[in-house]
N, C-alpha and C positions, 0 to 999 in steps of 0.2 A: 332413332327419334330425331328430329327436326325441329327445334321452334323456330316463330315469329323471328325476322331479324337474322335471320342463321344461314349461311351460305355452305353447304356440304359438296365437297367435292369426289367421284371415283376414278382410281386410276386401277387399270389393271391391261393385260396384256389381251389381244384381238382374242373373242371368243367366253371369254370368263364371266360372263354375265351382267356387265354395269349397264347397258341399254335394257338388258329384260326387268332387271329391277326396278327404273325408274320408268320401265313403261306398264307397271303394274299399277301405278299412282291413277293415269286417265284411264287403264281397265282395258289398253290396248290387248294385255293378258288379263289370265288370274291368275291367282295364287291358287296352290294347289294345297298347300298346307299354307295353317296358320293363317294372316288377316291383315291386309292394309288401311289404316286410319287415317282419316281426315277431319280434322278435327275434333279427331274421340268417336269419328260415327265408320262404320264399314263402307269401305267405298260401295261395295254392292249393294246398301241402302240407301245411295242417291241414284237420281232419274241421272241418264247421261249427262242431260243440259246442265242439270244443276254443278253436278261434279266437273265438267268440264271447261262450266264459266268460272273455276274459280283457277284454272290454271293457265297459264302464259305456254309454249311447248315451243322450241326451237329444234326442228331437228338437223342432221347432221346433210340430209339429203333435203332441201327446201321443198317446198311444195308448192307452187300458184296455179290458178286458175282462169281458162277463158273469159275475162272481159277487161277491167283497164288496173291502171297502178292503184287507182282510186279503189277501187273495190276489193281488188287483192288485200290490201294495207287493213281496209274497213271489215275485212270479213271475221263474223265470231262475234258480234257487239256487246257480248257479254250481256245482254238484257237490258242495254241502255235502249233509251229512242234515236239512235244514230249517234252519228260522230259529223262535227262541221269541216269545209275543207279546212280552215284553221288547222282543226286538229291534227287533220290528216298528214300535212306540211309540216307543223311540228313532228311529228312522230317519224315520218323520213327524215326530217335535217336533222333528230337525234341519234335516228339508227346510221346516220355519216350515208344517206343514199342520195340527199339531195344534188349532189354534184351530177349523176349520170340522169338520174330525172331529171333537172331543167334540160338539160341537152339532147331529151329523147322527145321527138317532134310528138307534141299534145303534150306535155309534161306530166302534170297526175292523171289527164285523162287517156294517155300513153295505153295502145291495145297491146293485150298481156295472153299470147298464143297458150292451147292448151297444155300446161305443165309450164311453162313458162318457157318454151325454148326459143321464142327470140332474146331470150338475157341471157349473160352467164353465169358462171356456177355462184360467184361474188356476189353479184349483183342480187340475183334471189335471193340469197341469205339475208343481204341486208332487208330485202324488201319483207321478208319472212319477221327476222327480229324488230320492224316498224310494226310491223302487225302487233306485238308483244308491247310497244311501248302504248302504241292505242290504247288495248284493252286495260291495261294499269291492274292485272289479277292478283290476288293475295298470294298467287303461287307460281313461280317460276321456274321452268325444262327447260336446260339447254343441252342436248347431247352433239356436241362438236359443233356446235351452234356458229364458230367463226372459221372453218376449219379451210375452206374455202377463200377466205380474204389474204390479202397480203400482209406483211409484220404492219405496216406502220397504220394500215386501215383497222387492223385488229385490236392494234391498240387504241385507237379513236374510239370506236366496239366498245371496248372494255371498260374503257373509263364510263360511257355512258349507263352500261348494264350493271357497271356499279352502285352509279348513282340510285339506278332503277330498284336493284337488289333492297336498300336500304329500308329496314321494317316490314321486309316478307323473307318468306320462306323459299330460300333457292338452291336449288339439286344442280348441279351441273358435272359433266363430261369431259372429260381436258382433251383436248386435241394438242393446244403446248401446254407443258407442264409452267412455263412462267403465268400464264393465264390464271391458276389455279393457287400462287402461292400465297394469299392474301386470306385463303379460306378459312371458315372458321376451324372444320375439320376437314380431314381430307382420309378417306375412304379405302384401302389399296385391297384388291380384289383379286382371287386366284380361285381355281375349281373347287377350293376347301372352303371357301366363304372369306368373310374377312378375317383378312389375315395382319394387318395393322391399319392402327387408326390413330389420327392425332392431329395439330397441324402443322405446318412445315417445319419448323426449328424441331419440333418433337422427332417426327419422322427424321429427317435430318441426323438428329444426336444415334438414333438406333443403329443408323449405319445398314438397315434391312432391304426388302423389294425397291422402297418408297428412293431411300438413296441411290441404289444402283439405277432405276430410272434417271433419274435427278441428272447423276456424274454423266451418263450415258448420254445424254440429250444434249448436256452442254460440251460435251465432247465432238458430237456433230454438227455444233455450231458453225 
């Protein structure tokens, strides 16, 4: 369970299922047993739109589309009557993309090849996470949503996805484990299900998965 205000984080080792879980939320799967709630209701009793404007979704492999930054950023409007460029500029200077947009000739109105591959892997993401700051949803996906960026862009990222975080409900993926230590809980996940839960200082004390991660990471610092 998840509330309002709640920042949940999974960590678990490639394969163990933290991507399949939280992509059961927008119904990328289903459940095969048992039942995902969203606000008390079965996700399988909302319309896609409905269920899907209520989530923000970062994922790990960015996604953009054939025509400019503008509409990349804009796309999904969650049922509003648009967004102004205003908006739009704010939500890149938040997601830290503003820098390679002014400098990309047309700036927001910048043409965005299919899949996005005139930009790099960085660069999408950001432009991926603007999209997220736009819509402003009550529910937030990030699966390795920074994973792509550099330490010190990441951390620009994070402070702002914090900010964002603040009064919704947010699932997130750790790609670094320092990303995640701030969580309300944090998730550690293996073929048996969860297998500890708590947040950092707790996992920490147990000495368990969550710490050997931990020592491990900072070890290959």
């Amino acid at each position: 369970t998840a509330h309002k205000g709640e920042t949940i984080a999974f960590i678990g080792s490639t394969g163990c299922g933290k991507s399949t879980v939280i992509n059961m939320i927008p119904r990328f799967y289903d459940a095969t047993k048992g039942e995902v709630l969203v606000d008390g209701v079965n996700v399988k009793e909302y319309t896609q739109k409905a269920l899907r404007n209520k989530i923000g979704y970062v994922s790990q492999k960015a996604v953009l589309f054939t025509g400019s930054i503008k509409s990349n950023v804009a796309y999904g409007n969650n049922g509003t009557k648009g967004f102004t460029d205003d908006d739009v500029k704010h939500a890149i200077e938040t997601a830290q993309a503003k820098e390679f947009v002014d400098k990309t000739e047309g700036g927001v109105d910048a043409f965005v090849a299919q899949g996005g591959s005139n930009f790099s892997g960085g660069q999408k993401q950001r432009l991926s996470i603007a999209r997220v700051f736009l819509k402003n949803p009550p529910i937030l996906i990030f699966d390795e949503a920074t994973s792509a960026l550099d330490n010190e862009s990441e951390f620009a990222v994070a402070k702002s996805l914090g900010e964002l975080s603040e009064g919704r409900t947010t699932l997130t993926i750790a790609h670094r484990l320092s990303s995640i230590r701030n969580s309300d809980r944090i998730l550690v996940l293996t073929d048996d299900g969860i297998v500890e839960e708590g947040d950092h200082d707790q996992l920490m004390e147990q000495k368990g998965i969550y710490y050997q991660f931990y020592e491990t990471a900072n070890a290959l610092k």
